[in-house]
N, C-alpha and C positions, 0 to 999 in steps of 0.2 A: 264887664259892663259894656255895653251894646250904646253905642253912637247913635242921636239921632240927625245927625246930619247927611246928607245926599253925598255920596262921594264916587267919584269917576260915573256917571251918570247911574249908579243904583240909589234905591232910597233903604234907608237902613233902620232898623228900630221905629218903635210906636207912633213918631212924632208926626206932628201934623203932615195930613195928606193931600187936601182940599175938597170941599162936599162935591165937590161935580165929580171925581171919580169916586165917592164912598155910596151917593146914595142916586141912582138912576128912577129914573119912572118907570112903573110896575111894568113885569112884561119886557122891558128893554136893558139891553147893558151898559153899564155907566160910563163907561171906559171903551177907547178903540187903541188896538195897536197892533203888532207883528209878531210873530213865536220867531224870537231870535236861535233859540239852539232847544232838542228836546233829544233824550236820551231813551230811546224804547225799552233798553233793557231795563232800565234802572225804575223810568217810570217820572221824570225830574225834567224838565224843564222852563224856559225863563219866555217872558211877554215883555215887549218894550213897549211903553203908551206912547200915543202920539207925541207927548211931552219931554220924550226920553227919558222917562223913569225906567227901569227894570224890575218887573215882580217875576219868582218864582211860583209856578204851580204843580200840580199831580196829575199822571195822567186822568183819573178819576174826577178831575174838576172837567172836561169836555165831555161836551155837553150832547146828547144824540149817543151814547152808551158805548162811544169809540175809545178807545184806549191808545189812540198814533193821532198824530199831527201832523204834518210837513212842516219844515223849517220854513220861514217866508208866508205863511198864514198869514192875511188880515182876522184878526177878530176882536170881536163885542167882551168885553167881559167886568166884572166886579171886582174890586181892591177892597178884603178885609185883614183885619188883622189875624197874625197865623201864629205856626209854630216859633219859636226862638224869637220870638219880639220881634218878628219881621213881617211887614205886610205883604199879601200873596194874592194872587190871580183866581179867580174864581170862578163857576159858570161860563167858562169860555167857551164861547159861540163863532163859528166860521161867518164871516159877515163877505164874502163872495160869491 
């Protein structure tokens, strides 16, 4: 069973997010935050929102058909619901 409560600043399970990061105006990203850790080999890493939430994403969610980030990115990007009843980073755009 999968927690929906926020713990050590991740957010965990389906539970409420807030519409200001679910749903942005068209053309823009709902959400701003930083790429805390990404794994090139693997393809895996995490976004921390302004709010200190933590989402995971793929390298396949950045955005301009790169497949690397630099750790410390600022970017734009979308919070949906993902794999394992956890919510994830999506559309992630370099906002620098």
């Amino acid at each position: 069973m999968t927690s929906r409560e926020p713990r050590a600043g991740r957010l965990v399970g389906p539970g409420p997010v807030g519409a200001d990061l679910l749903f942005g105006a068209p053309g823009q990203a709902a959400a701003r935050g930083k790429v805390t850790s990404f794994d090139a080999e693997v393809g895996l890493g995490e976004v921390e929102s302004s709010g200190g939430l933590i989402f995971p994403f793929h390298c396949t969610e950045i955005a301009g058909g790169s497949r690397d980030i630099a750790v410390g990115t600022e970017v734009g990007f979308v919070v949906v619901p993902g794999h394992r009843g956890r919510w994830e980073a999506r559309a992630l755009v370099p906002t620098a």
